[in-house]
Structure formats: structure tokens, C-alpha cells
C-alpha positions, -999 to +999 in steps of 0.1 A: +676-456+637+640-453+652+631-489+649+594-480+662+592-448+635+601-471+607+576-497+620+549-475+619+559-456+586+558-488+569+522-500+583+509-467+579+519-466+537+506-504+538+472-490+550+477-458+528+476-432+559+498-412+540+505-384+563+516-403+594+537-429+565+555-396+559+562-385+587+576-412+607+596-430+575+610-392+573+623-393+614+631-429+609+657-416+580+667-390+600+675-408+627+696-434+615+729-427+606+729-447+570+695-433+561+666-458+550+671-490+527+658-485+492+623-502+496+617-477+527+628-447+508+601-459+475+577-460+503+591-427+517+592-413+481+552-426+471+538-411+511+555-380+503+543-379+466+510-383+477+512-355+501+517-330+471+555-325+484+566-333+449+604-317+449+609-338+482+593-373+469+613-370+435+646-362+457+635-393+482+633-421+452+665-406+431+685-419+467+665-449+464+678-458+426+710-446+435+713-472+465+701-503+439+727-491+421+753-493+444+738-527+453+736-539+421+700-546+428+689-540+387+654-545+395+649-521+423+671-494+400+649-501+368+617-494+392+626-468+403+637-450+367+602-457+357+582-444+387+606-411+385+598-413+346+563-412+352+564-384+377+583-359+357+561-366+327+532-358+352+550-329+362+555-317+328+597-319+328+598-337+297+631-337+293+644-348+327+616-375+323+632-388+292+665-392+306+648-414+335+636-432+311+662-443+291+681-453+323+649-470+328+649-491+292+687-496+296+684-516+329+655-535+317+676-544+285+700-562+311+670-582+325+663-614+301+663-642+315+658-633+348+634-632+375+626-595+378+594-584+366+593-557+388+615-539+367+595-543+335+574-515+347+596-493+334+586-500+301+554-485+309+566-444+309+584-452+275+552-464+258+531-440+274+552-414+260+549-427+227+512-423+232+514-389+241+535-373+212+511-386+189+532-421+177+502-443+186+519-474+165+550-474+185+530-472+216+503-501+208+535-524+198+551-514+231+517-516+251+516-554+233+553-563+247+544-555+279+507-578+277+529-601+263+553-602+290+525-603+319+513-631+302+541-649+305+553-643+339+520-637+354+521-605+368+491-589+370+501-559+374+518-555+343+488-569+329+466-537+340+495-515+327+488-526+294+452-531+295+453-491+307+476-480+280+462-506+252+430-486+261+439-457+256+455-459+225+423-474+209+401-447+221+425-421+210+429-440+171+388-443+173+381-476+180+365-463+209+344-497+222+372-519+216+393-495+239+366-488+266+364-522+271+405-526+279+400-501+304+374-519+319+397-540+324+425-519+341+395-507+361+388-540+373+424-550+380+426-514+401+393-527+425+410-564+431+438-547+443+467-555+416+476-517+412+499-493+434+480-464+447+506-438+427+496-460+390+458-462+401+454-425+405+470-424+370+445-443+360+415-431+369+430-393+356+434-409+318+407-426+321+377-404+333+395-377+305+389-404+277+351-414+292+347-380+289+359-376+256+336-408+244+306-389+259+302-423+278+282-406+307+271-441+320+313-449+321+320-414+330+295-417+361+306-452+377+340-446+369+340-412+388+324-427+418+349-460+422+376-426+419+359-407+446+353-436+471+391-449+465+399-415+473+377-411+506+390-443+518+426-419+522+417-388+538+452-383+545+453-383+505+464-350+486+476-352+449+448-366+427+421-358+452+417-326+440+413-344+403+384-365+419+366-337+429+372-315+400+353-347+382+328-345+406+320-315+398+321-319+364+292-349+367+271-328+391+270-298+366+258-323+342+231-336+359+216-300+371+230-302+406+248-271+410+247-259+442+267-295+448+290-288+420+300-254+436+310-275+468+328-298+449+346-276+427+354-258+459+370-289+474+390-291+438+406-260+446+415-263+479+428-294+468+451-275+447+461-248+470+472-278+499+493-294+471+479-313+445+498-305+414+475-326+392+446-303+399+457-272+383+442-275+348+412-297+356+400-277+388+400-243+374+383-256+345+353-269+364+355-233+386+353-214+350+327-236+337+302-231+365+309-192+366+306-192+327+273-204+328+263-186+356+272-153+337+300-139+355+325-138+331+353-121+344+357-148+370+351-175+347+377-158+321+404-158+355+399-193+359+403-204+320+434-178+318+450-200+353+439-231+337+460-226+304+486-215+326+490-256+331+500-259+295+471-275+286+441-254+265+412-250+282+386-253+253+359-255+243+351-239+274+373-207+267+363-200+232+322-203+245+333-175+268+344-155+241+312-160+218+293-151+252+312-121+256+302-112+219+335-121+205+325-149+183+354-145+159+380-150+186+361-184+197+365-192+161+400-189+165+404-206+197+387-237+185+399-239+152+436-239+161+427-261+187+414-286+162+441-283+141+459-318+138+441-331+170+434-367+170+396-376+171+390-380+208+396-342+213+378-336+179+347-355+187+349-331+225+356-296+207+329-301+176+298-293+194+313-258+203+322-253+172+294-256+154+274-233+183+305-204+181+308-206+136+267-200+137+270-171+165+298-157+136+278-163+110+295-188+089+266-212+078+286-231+061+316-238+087+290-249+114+272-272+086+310-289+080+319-289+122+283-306+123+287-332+094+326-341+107+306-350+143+281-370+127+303-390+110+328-393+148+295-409+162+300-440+139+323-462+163+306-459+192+270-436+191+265-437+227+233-419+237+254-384+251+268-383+212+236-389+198+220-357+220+247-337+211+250-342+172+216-341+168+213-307+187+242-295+160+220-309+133+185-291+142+208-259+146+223-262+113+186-267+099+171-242+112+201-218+098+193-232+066+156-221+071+147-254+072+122-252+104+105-287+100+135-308+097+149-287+127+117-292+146+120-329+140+156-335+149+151-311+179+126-330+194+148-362+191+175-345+205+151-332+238+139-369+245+174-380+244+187-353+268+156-359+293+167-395+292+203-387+304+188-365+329+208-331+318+183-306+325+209-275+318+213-289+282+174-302+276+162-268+284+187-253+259+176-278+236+137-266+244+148-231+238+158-245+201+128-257+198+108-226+207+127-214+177+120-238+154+081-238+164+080-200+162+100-202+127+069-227+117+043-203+125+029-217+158+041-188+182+017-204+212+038-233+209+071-216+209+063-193+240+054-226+257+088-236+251+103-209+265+085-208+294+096-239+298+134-236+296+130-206+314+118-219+346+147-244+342+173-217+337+161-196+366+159-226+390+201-237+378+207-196+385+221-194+342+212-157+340+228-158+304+205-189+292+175-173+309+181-135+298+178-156+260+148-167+268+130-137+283+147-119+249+127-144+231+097-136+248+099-100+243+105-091+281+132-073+300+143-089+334+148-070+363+185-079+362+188-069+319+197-034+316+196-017+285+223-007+259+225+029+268+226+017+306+252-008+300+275+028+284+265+044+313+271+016+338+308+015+318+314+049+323+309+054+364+332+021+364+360+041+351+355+067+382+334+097+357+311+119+372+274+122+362+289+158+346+320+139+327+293+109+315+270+137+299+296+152+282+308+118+269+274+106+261+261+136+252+235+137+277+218+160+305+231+156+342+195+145+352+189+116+322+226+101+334+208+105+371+178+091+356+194+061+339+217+054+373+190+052+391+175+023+371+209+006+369+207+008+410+171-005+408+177-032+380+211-048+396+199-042+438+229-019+442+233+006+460+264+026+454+286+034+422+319+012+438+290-019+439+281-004+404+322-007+394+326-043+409+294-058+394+304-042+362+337-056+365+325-094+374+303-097+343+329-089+318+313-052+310+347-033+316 
């Protein structure tokens, strides 16, 4: 064996260089005749993991169990069940996951009595997976076994394990403070140092999904910067960085800095492409966001259509597409069978889109119930990002019930509160409501002013759709908006027709198809009928 290759494996994972930790446990292994001792190949397995070579790091650490079998060594073979638990349940091999872990759960059976804490973290993929499948009783009472067992052996890890999982368990059953709090506490157990690197980047993935789901921006904000600096501290780091800067993004859209959220997003996908398997959903959901509100929707559709290729639903973003693309009914599809059954975290994330895609449908009464049901998730914990968004569902729903002053009213709350959280995207939408509600009053000054406003908001983000709503509002064309019988037209020399075979199909002289290509041309800052086909294509017009 390379003695000085295992050296320098083993300090390189202890300072979490994981590249060079990889590289030289790997020639130490191949150099020595009876491969690596089990403790070297879990460090082999977690470098390698960590590198986005996911086959290879699942291969490494099924040697390693096998060798604490051989050696009888019950803790080392019970650790390394769970961690390969984990890892295929990350993966999504459910079933090869659940074999793992009842090998897992069998060897810790064997362990009473004895000095191997160690093991008990395989406990933690059985009640995580009780979580997950929706048996949130058997997972608190397994999430309590394993606090109760920290507590008595003092092992702190174990103790963030089910501080993590406790938290989560209460957010998802809607005791949402109570459970925010316990992963405060995981949090805090991850910055002293008391959690492996593979656990704290599950960590921070749960838990930024769950801030998110709270619509605790203030959480959602510190907890995705402690993320992105743990991450920058590895830069030899590839699974789960691509996560951090997907949530990056995510806050940067938020807080109108979208030019940066591009970047970031960017860095999300590249990310993905050098490996990180835990990026797939979460990056191309970001990418799809930023395109959808940017207007070009046949990008953003692509990235939503990868993203649910994860196994996960990409909503509500996916279903505001459709709406945007004048398909309100399939939105209402999407997000109703998405809310079907789904437990009140995903509920209170999925209202808010619901209520804006039943109103574009027409169905009064649907949005008034989606609205009601999100008033009455705000109860537990109303933190100021809930209060902005129900109340901008509530001034909606009054205004579709021709109630202008209440909407005015509730509008204007809704406005402070978003200028607060410093969300200028969704305050200027929420300006644009109130232009309606003021114009629906009678005071049309007022409601231009509004406009205005959200306009120069729009433009500065680039949101063509937002801002084309406005200048609609307004009673202007912009130079970008073409009109319905351009858009035919525009649909017709994407499909390779000649200004002849567009007549016929419209109907139309040669020289008015001329006429209206011409001010396509002029509108859009084209100059030929294949930029014509592409741009066509981008926005989601063929």
C-alpha cells in the first residue's frame, strides 16, 4: 500500500478537500493488495459521494459494510446500512434503500447494552422514511427514541439528528414555530461542528425547503447564507453545491436582484451538469422561474418539463406558466391534483397560485375558497411573507366580488408589507392591483399613477409579461406588443409559409402580409423571418 497516498487521503477528507481525499484514498486502495480498512473506504465512499460519482461512492461503502461484517465489527456495519439507506433514498431507489435499512434496524436491534452509538444512526433513514410516506406519528415516536437515546449517551450528534427530523415533522403537521425552532437547533449543532458533512448537506436541503414552505424569509435568508458559506469553505465540493446555489437564486429573485439570480442559477446548473444529482429538480426550477417571469416561455416550459423529470412536481410554478400561456384551465388542473391529499406545508406554498390561476379561469368562487383555506394556514405561525401573500389573495378576491373599497384597503396593507420585505417584483404587482382597485373606485388619476409605478419597476427587473399588463392597463402598445392579427401572421412564417401561402390562409393581400411583417420586424428588432421563427418559438407562440 501507498502509506504517503493514504496519509494524505485521510487529511485531505479531515479538512474536506474532497477531490484530492478521492483521489489518493482511491490509489492508496489500489495499491495495496487487501484494499483499504473499513474507516478508509467510509471516508473513500463520503469524498467520492461528494464529488457527484454516486455509483462509485455507493460501491466504495457496500465493501466497507461488508468488511465490519466479516469483522464482526456491528457498529461499523449498522453505520454503514444507514448512510447507504440515506443515499439511495436521496437517490430515489426506494426499494434498495429499504432493504439497507432493515439490515440497518437489524444490527442496531443486536446493540443494547453496548457501547456503540455510532450505530444508532441508522435509525435515522427508517424514521425519516416514515416521514416521508406521509406516517408522521411513527416518525415523531421514532425521531423521540432517537432524542431519547442521545440523551442518554450524550452524543450530540444524534441529538441534531433528531432535533432535524423532530423539526420537520412539526412543520409538516402545522405546528410550524414549535418545529422551526427544533431546526434551529440542528442548525446550531451543524455550525459547532457535531454533524458529518454528507448529514449537514441533508440538512440544510430539508430545511431551506421547509423555510420556504413557512414563508419564513428572515429563516429562509440566514439559513441560505450559513449553506452557501459552508459550501464555499469546499470548493472542491460538488453534490449539494449546486442546491446552494439554486437557493441562491431563489432569494435573489425575491429580493429584485436578477441579473445576480441569473448567475446563480447559472452556477446551479453547472453544478448539475459536473455531477450534483441533488440539483436536478431544484436548479431547473429556479432556471424556469426566472425565464417565466421574464416571458420566454418556451425556455421556461423546458426547464419545468426537466424538472418534473426528477419525480418531483414542479408547481406552482408550472401551472402559472400555463395560465400565462392562456391556458388557465390546465393550471387549474395542475394545481388542484397537486393539492390533492398534500399535507399543509405544500398547501400553504401552492394556495397563492391557486387563487391567481381559478380567477384567470373564472371560477369566483374556487379562488374565494383557495383564498379562505390560506387565511386560515396563516394561524400557527403568520409570519410577515404569509401575511403579504394572503392578503394580496384577499384584495383579489374583493375586487372579483366588485367590492373595490375593501380591495383597496387590503391592497394597500398587502403593499406596505411587501415594501417591508423588500420584494420589489411582488410589491409592484401588488401596485398594479391597486391601480385596479383605484380605477374600479372612480379615481382613474390615481390608478394610472399606479401603474406608472409598477411599470417602471417591471421594466427595470426586464418582466416583459408584468409590464405589457401594465402598459394594457394604460391603454398603450409597447414597442415589443404586437397585435393579434401580427401574432397569426408572426405564426404563420414560423411554420416556413410564404407571404403568397399566408394571404391565402389569412385571407389577405400579398402587400398587407408585407405590411404587417414589416411591423413585426420593427416591433421585435428583427431582421429576418428565421429570427422571426426562433423568437416566435422562445415565447411560446408556436
Amino acid at each position: 500500500m501507498d502509506a504517503t497516498a493514504l496519509e494524505a487521503g485521510r487529511a485531505a477528507a479531515a479538512q474536506r478537500r474532497w477531490r484530492e481525499a478521492r483521489d489518493r484514498l482511491e490509489e492508496a486502495r489500489a495499491t495495496s493488495p487487501g484494499g483499504l480498512e473499513p474507516h478508509d473506504l467510509e471516508l473513500l465512499a463520503t469524498a467520492a459521494l461528494l464529488r457527484g460519482r454516486t455509483a462509485e461512492a455507493v460501491d466504495v461503502m457496500t465493501s466497507a459494510y461488508d468488511l465490519h461484517l466479516r469483522g464482526a465489527d456491528t457498529v461499523g456495519a449498522a453505520r454503514t446500512a444507514g448512510w447507504l439507506a440515506l443515499e439511495l433514498l436521496e437517490i430515489g431507489d426506494l426499494p434498495l434503500s429499504g432493504n439497507w435499512m432493515a439490515r440497518g434496524l437489524r444490527l442496531v436491534a443486536r446493540l443494547e447494552g453496548e457501547d456503540a452509538v455510532g450505530g444508532r444512526v441508522a435509525l435515522v433513514p427508517a424514521a425519516l422514511t416514515g416521514l416521508f410516506v406521509g406516517d408522521f406519528d411513527e416518525a415523531m415516536r421514532k425521531f423521540d427514541e432517537i432524542s431519547a437515546i442521545a440523551a442518554r449517551t450524550g452524543d450530540r450528534e444524534l441529538a441534531a439528528h433528531a432535533a432535524f427530523g423532530r423539526g420537520k415533522c412539526l412543520t409538516t403537521i402545522g405546528r410550524t414555530a414549535e418545529g422551526l425552532a427544533s431546526l434551529d437547533r440542528a442548525l446550531a449543532a451543524v455550525q459547532d461542528g457535531d454533524v458529518s458533512a454528507l448529514w449537514t448537506c441533508v440538512f440544510f436541503r430539508v430545511m431551506l425547503d421547509v423555510a420556504h414552505e413557512s414563508f419564513d424569509l428572515r429563516r429562509a435568508e440566514r439559513w441560505t447564507e450559513v449553506f452557501e458559506q459552508w459550501c464555499a469553505g469546499q470548493p472542491e465540493l460538488v453534490a449539494y453545491a449546486g442546491q446552494s446555489a439554486a437557493y441562491r437564486a431563489q432569494m435573489l429573485l425575491v429580493r429584485g436582484k436578477w441579473e445576480a439570480a441569473a448567475v446563480a442559477a447559472g452556477v446551479a446548473e453547472e453544478r448539475l451538469r459536473a455531477g450534483d444529482f441533488t440539483a436536478g429538480y431544484v436548479a431547473n426550477y429556479q432556471l424556469a422561474e426566472q425565464r417565466r417571469l421574464r416571458g420566454e416561455y418556451r425556455a421556461a416550459g423546458e426547464h419545468y418539463r426537466r424538472a418534473a423529470a426528477t419525480g418531483w412536481d414542479p408547481q406552482p410554478g408550472w401551472a402559472l406558466l400555463r395560465a400565462a400561456q392562456e391556458d388557465a384551465a390546465g393550471g387549474q388542473t395542475m394545481l388542484r391534483h397537486a393539492l390533492a391529499g398534500a399535507d399543509e406545508g405544500t398547501r400553504r406554498r401552492l394556495l397563492p397560485a391557486l387563487v391567481d390561476v381559478e380567477l384567470a379561469a373564472g371560477d369566483v368562487d374556487a379562488a374565494r375558497r383557495a383564498s379562505h383555506d390560506l387565511q386560515t394556514l396563516r394561524g400557527d405561525f403568520p409570519t410577515p411573507l404569509l401575511t403579504a401573500v394572503a392578503a394580496t389573495a384577499a384584495a383579489r378576491i374583493r375586487l372579483a366580488d366588485a367590492d373595490a373599497t375593501g380591495a383597496l384597503e387590503v391592497a394597500s396593507t398587502a403593499l406596505s408589507t411587501w415594501s417591508s420585505l423588500d420584494a420589489p417584483y411582488e410589491a409592484a404587482r401588488c401596485r398594479t392591483l391597486r391601480g385596479l382597485t383605484l380605477r374600479a373606485t372612480g379615481d382613474e388619476s390615481g390608478a394610472i399613477a399606479e401603474f406608472e409605478a409598477a411599470g417602471r419597476v417591471f421594466a427595470d427587473l426586464g418582466a416583459r409579461p408584468a409590464l405589457a399588463e401594465v402598459d394594457r392597463l394604460m391603454g398603450r402598445r409597447t414597442a415589443g406588443e404586437l397585435t393579434p392579427r401580427e401574432i397569426e401572421v408572426l405564426r404563420l412564417v414560423s411554420t416556413g409559409l410564404t407571404n403568397r401561402g399566408i394571404a391565402g390562409r389569412l385571407t389577405l393581400s400579398e402587400k398587407t402580409v408585407a405590411r404587417h411583417l414589416s411591423n413585426i420586424f420593427a416591433k421585435l428588432g428583427l431582421s429576418s423571418r428565421s429570427a422571426a421563427t426562433a423568437y416566435a418559438y422562445e415565447h411560446g407562440l408556436i
